[in-house]
C-alpha positions as CSV (number, residue, x, y, z in Angstrom):
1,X,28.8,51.4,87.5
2,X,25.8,53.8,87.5
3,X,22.3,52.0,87.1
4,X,23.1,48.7,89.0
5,X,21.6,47.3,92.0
6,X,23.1,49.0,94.7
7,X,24.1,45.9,96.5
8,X,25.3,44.1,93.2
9,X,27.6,47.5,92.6
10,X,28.9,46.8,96.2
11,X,29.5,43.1,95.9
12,X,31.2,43.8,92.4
13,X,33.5,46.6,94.0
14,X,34.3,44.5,97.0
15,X,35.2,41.7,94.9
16,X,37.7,43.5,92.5
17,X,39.5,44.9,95.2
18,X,40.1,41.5,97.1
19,X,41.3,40.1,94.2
20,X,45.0,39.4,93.7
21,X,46.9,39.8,90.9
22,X,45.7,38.3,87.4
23,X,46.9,34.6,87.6
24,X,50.3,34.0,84.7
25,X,50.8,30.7,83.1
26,X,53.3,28.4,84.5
27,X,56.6,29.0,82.8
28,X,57.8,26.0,80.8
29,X,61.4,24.8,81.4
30,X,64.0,26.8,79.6
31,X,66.2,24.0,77.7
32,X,70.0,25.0,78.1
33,X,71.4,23.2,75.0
34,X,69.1,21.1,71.6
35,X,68.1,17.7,73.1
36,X,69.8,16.2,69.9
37,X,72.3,17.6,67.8
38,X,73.0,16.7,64.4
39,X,75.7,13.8,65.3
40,X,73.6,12.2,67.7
41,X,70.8,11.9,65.0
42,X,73.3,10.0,62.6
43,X,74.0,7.7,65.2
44,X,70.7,7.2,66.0
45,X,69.7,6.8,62.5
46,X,72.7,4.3,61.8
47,X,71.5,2.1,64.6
48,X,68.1,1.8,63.6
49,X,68.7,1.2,59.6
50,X,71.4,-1.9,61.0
51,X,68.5,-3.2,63.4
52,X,66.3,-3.0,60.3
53,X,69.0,-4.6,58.2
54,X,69.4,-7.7,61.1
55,X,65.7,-8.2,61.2
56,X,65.5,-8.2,57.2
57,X,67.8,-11.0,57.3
58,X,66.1,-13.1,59.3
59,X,62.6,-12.4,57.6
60,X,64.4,-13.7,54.3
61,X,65.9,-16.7,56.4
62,X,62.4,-17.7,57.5
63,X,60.5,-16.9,54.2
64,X,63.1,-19.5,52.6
65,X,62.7,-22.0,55.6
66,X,58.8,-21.5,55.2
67,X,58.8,-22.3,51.5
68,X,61.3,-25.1,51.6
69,X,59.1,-26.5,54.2
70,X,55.9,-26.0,51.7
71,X,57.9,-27.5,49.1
72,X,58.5,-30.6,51.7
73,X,55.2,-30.8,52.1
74,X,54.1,-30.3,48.5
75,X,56.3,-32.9,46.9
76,X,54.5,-35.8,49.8
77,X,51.4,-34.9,48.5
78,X,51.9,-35.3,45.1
79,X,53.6,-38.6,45.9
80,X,50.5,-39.3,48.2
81,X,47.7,-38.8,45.2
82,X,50.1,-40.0,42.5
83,X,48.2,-38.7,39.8
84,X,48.7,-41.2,36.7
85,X,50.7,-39.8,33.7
86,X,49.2,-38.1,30.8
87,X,49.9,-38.9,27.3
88,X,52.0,-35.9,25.7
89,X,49.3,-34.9,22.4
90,X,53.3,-34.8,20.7
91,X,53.3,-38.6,21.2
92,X,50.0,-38.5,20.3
93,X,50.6,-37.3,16.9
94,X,53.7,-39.4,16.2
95,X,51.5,-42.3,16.3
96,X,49.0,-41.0,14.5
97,X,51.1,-39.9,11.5
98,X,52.9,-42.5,11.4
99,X,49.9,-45.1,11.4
100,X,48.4,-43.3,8.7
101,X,51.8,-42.6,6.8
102,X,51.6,-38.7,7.2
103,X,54.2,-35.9,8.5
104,X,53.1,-34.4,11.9
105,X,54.1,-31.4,10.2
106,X,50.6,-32.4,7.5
107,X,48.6,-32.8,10.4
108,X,48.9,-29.3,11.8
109,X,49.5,-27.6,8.9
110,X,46.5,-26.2,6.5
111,X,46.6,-29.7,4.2
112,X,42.9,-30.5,3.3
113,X,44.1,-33.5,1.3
114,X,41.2,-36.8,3.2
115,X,44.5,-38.9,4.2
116,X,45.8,-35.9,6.3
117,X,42.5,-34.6,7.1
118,X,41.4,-37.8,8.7
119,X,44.5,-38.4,10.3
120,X,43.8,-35.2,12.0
121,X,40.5,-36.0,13.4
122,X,41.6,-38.8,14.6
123,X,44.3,-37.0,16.7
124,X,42.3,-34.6,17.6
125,X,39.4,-37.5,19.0
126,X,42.4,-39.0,20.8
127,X,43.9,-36.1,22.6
128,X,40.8,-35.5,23.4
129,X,40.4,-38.3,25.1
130,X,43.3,-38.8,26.5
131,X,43.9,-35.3,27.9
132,X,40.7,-34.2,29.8
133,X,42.3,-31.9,31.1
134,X,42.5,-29.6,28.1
135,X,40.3,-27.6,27.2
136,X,38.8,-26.9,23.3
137,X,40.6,-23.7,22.8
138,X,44.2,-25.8,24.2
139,X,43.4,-28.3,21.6
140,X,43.0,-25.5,19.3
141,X,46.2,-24.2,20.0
142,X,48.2,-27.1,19.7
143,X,46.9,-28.3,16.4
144,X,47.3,-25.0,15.1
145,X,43.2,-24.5,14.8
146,X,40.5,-23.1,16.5
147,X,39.0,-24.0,18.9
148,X,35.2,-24.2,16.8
149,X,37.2,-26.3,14.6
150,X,38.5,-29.1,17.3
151,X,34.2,-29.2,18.0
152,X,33.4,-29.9,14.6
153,X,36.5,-32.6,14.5
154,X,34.8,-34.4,17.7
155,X,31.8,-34.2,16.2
156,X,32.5,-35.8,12.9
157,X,34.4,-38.3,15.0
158,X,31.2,-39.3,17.0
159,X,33.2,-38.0,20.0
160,X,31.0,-35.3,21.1
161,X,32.3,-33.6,24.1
């Protein structure tokens, strides 16, 4: 330790020699025997998948006490509004065809003959009206037509939607 400070040097020297020992890290606790062994696991895993199992169970039991309780609660509402019931556009068209004398089979089939062709507006204008909730292209799809078609059947009707 040439070139130092002469007291630095000193303080330096003095201060190795008092020193002890360099400090060890703690030793960790030595573990006589695996805290688990394969047995114990098993068991441990066997508990746990029939706790899992129990609580399962009773998740299903109140999912089907939760919906039955929705259902409850569904079926007074419906009974509260009591919604009035729709004409079937089936019932619609028996009485259409069989006012104007034609098959329901005519009426949505690809006959362009003016009996069956009127017969057909005029089931068309009266589903219409009696099934707001339909839309064009559901028309469409019962009548076996598209949906531009059912339009142009309200329109020649004077039933313009």
């Amino acid at each position: 330790m040439t070139g130092l400070n002469p007291e630095f040097r000193d303080a330096v020297l003095a201060k190795r020699l008092s020193v002890a020992a360099p400090r060890t890290a703690p030793a960790l606790p030595r573990r006589a025997k695996p805290r688990h062994d394969a047995a114990d696991l098993l068991a441990e895993a066997r508990k746990l998948f029939a706790e899992a199992t129990r609580e399962r169970a009773e998740a299903a039991r109140v999912l089907a006490d939760a919906r039955e309780e929705a259902e409850l609660i569904l079926a007074r509402a419906q009974d509260a509004v009591a919604l009035p019931s729709l004409p079937s556009v089936k019932a619609i068209l028996c009485e259409v065809a069989s006012r104007h004398g034609v098959t329901i089979a005519a009426i949505t089939g690809r006959s362009l003959r003016r009996e069956v062709v009127a017969a057909r507006h005029e089931a068309i204008a009266l589903a219409h009206a009696a099934r707001p909730d339909l839309s064009l292209p559901a028309l469409g799809r019962l009548f076996r037509r598209d949906h531009t078609t059912i339009l142009s059947a309200l329109r020649k009707t004077g039933r313009t939607p």
